[in-house]
N, C-alpha and C positions, 0 to 999 in steps of 0.2 A: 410616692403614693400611686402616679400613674401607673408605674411598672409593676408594684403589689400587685393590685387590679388586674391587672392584664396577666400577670403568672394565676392569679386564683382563677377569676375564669378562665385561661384558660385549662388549668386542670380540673375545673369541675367538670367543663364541656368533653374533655378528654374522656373523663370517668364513666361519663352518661353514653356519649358515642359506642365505648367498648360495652358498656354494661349492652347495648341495643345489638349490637353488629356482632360478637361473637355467637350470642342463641339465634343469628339469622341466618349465620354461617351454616354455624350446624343444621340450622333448619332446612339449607338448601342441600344438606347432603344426605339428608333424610328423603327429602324431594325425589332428588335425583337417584336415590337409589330401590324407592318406590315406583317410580316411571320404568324405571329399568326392568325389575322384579314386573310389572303388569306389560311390558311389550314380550317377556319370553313367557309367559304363561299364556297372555293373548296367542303366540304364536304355534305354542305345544298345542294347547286346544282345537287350533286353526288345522295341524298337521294332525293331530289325535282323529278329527271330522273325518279327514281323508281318508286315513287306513280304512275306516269302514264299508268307504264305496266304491274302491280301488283294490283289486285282487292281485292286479299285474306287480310284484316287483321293482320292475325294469321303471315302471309307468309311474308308481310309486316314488319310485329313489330321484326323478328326475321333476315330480313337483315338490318334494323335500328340497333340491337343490334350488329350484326357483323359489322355495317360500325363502329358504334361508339368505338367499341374496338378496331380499328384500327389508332383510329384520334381523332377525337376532340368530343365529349361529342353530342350524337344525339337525339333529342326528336321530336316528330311528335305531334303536337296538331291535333287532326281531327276537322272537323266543328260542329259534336255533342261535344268534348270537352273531348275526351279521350286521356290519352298519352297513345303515342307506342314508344317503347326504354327503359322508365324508369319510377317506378311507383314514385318516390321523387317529391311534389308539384313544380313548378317552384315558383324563385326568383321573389319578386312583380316586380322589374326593367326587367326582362325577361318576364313576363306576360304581360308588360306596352308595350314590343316591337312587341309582339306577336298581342295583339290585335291593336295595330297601322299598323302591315304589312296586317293581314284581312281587316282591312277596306280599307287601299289605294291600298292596290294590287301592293304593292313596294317592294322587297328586300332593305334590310338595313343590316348594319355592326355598331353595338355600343360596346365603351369601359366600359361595365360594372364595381361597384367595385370587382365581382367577379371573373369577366374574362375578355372574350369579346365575345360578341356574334352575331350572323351571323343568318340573319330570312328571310326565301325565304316563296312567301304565292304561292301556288297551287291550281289553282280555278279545281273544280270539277263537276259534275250535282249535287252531293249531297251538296256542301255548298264550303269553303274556306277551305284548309289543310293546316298547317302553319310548315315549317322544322325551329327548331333550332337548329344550331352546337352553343358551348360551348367552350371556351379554357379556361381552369382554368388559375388562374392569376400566380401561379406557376409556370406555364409550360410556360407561357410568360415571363418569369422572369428569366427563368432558363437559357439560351446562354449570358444572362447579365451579373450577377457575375462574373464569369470567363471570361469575354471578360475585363472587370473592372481590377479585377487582373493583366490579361496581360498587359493593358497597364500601371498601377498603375509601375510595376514591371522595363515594358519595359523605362518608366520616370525616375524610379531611378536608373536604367543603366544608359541611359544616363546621367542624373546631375552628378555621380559617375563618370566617365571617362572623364567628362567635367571639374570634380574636382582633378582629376589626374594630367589632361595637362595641367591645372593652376597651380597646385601647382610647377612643373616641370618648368614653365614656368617663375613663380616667383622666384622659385632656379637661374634661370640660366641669371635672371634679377639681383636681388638683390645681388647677390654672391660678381660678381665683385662690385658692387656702394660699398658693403660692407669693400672689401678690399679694394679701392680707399680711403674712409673715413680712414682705419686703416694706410694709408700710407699716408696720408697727414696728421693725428696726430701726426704720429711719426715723419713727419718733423716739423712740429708746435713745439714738444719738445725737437727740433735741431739735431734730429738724420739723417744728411743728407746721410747717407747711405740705406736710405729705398729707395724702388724700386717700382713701380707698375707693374703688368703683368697681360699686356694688353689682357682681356676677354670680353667675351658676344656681346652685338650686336655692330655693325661696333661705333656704335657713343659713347657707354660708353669705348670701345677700345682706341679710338682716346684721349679720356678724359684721359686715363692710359698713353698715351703715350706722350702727352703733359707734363700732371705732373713729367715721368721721366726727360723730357729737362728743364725742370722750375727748378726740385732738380741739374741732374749737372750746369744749370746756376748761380743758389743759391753757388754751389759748387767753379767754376769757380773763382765766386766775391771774396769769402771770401779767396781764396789762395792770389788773388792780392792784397785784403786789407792786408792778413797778411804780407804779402811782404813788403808793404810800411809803415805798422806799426813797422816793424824791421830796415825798414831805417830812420822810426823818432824817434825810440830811439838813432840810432845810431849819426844822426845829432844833437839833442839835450844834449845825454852825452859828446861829445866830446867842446862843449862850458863850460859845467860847471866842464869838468879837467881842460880846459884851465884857467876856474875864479880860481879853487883853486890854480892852479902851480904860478899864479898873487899874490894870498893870501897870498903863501910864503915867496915874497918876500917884505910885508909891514914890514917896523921897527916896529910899534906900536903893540906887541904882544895882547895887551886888545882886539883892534881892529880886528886884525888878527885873534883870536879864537874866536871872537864874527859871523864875517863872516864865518869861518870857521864852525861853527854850521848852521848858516842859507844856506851856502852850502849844509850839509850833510845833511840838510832837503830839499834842492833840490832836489838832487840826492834821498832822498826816495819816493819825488813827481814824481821823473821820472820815476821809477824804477816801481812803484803805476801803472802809465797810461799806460806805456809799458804791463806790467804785465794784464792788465785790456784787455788791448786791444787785446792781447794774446791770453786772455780767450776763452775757448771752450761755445759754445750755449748750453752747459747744464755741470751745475755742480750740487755738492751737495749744501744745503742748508749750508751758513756758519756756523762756533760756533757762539755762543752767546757772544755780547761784555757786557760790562758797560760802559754806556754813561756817565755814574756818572766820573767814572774814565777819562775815555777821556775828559771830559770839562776840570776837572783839572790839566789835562798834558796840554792843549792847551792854560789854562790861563797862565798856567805857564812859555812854552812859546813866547806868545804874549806879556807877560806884560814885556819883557826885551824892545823890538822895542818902547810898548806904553809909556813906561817910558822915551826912549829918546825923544819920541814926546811929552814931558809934557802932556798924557794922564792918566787919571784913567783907570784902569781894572780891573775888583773884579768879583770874580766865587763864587756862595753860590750853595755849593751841598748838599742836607740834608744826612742821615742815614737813608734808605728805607732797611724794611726786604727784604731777598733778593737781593736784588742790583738794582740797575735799568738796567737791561738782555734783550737786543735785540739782535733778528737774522737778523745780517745785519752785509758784512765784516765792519773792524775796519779801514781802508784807507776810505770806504765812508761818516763814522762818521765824522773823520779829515777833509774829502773835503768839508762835509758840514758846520761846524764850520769855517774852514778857509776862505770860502768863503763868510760867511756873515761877517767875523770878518773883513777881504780885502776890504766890501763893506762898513764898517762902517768907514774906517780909509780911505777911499777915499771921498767917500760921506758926511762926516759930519765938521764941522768946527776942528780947531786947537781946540785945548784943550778939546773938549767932550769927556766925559766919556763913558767907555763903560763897559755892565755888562752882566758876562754870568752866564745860572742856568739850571738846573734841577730838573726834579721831575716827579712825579707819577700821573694819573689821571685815575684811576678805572684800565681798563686792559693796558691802555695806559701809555709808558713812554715817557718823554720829554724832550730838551734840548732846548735852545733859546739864543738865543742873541740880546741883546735892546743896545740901543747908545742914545744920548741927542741931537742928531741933528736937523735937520726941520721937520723928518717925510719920511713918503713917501704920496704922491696922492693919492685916489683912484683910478684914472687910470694911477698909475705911474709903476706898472709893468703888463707890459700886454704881455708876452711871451718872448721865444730867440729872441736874438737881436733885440727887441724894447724896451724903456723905455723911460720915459716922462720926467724924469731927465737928459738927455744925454748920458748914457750910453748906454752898447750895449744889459743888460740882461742877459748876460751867468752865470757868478755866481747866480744869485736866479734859472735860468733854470736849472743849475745843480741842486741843493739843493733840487728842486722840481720833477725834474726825481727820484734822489737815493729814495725819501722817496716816492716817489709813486710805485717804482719797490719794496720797504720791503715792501707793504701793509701799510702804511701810508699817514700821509698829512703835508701839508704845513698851518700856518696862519700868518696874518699880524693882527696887533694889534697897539695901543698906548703907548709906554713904558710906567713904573715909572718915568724913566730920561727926558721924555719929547717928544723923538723922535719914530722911529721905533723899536719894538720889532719883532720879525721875530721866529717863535716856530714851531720846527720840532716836530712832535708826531709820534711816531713809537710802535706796538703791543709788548708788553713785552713776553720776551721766558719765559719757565716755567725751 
């Protein structure tokens, strides 16, 4: 921004300067070439005076020479056709003016290429006397350049100073917008302790001081949420002590350890969300898991529940060099596998099968889960809590959050088994 600023004025200053200084240019040559045009007519006139009181020639030609050394270049043509002043031929274009003022009996003033010259004609008994003053084009020329200079000079003062107070002025512009930006960044990457200090003109000020109330309000919210997300851990752990201290007291110890496990896999779901919810708005990037590995803890298991629901459940994970290594925590892996496995075993009839896998696709790795049921619609899942099936959408809307926050995607498909395949693809860590 400050450099904009500073290019625009200065080419507006530029534009203005020239618009002023070149018709002053001109103006000084107009100047000087009107000074010049009145010192040889002054001077013709001065010598014109003379001839009439002055008979002698001799006497003549030698105050022509002293006018002329005074001023401006003086030649006396007589009416026989002698110069007095200078014995040097005159200029055909001075000769052309000369005999133009004999015949009309007019003074003139012409801008010769030589100079400029001034012709008075002085009639006599003996014939027409003709005065020419002369300014060399030099001498016309000469208060020009240095008048040019000056203002050449005095233009680039000013754009200079003009380019000062821009530049000064875009400092004291962009400074704050600057720091504004570096403190809404650094809230952007949750560091809600960044402050802005409120500078420059009243309306980018106000913008700083707004943004401080918007970060303690951001601040505010999140103390309440945390609050309340420590009283639904707290609500929600205390039902699933209550289920286990119930667990203890089943006779059927099979039974008993069988819930007893799906218990403790509660309580790590809870432990997960609390934990989650916990979370500060900027961590580091997690370790790298293997999805490989987590399918086949999750088939392992799900297939005790799908076995009493006379389901199949089969995980084919291959042997990928490397592993199949994403960065992304290992609790989001699990929500997302559990949560399409939760959709398959609600969604699909008694007895379908269901099958999970992984694998590798160029830089991408993958996990999925397919089941043998109806399928899903094209417009069967169309966001949180909508779905065309009757459900509410939360489980795919998670599954489709987690992998879009790792820099992944979501796809629906056709399974092998017949129904929905549902394939999370997430960027493989190195």
């Amino acid at each position: 921004m400050r450099r904009r600023i500073t290019w625009l004025v200065a080419a507006t200053s530029s534009a203005l300067v020239v618009a002023f200084v070149i018709p002053l240019c001109l103006l000084l040559v107009v100047i000087a070439e009107d000074r010049a045009a009145a010192k040889a007519r002054d001077q013709a006139q001065n010598v014109a005076a003379l001839i009439g009181t002055v008979t002698d020639q001799r006497t003549l030609a030698q105050a022509v020479t002293t006018i002329g050394a005074t001023g401006a270049t003086v030649v006396v043509v007589t009416a026989s056709g002698q110069h007095l002043g200078s014995a040097e031929p005159l200029a055909a274009d001075s000769q052309a003016a000369v005999d133009r003022a004999r015949t009309s009996l007019q003074a003139v003033t012409v801008h010769q290429d030589h100079g400029i010259d001034a012709v008075v004609p002085v009639a006599r008994a003996g014939g027409v006397d003709v005065v020419l003053a002369t300014v060399p084009e030099n001498e016309v020329r000469s208060g020009v350049v240095p008048g040019w200079l000056a203002l050449g000079t005095l233009g680039a003062v000013l754009v200079g100073a003009t380019v000062l107070m821009a530049r000064e002025l875009g400092r004291r512009v962009s400074t704050p917008v600057t720091e504004l930006g570096t403190v809404a960044h650094r809230l952007y990457e949750g560091d809600l302790s960044a402050r802005a200090r409120p500078s420059g003109p009243e309306e980018t000020a106000e913008v700083g001081r707004t943004l401080n109330r918007l970060a303690d309000r951001i601040s505010e919210l999140l103390v309440a949420e945390r609050e309340r997300v420590a009283d639904l851990g707290h609500r929600l752990r205390t039902p699933v002590t209550a289920l286990r201290l119930a667990t203890d007291r089943l006779d059927d110890r099979e039974a008993a350890e069988r819930l007893d496990r799906l218990i403790d896999e509660l309580h790590h779901h809870v432990d997960s969300v609390v934990r989650d919810a916990r979370r500060g708005l900027r961590e580091d990037l997690p370790l790298p898991v293997d999805v490989g590995e987590i399918v086949a803890e999750r088939a392992a298991f799900w297939g005790v529940l799908a076995e009493d629901l006379g389901r199949e459940l089969v995980a084919s994970v291959p042997q990928v060099d490397g592993g199949l290594r994403v960065a992304i925590a290992r609790a989001d892996v699990i929500e997302c596998i559990d949560s399409l496995i939760d959709n398959c075993l609600t969604h699909t009839p008694d007895g379908a099968p269901i099958a999970l896998a992984a694998g590798v696709d160029g830089s991408q790795a993958w996990f999925e889960v397919a089941d043998g049921g109806p399928g899903l619609a094209s417009e069967g899942y169309r966001g949180r809590g909508e779905s065309a099936v009757g459900s509410t959408g939360l489980g795919l809307d998670i599954v489709d959050r987690i992998a879009t926050s790792a820099g992944g995607q979501v796809g629906f498909t056709r399974s092998h088994l017949g129904g929905l395949s549902v394939r999370v693809s997430l960027p493989r860590a190195e």
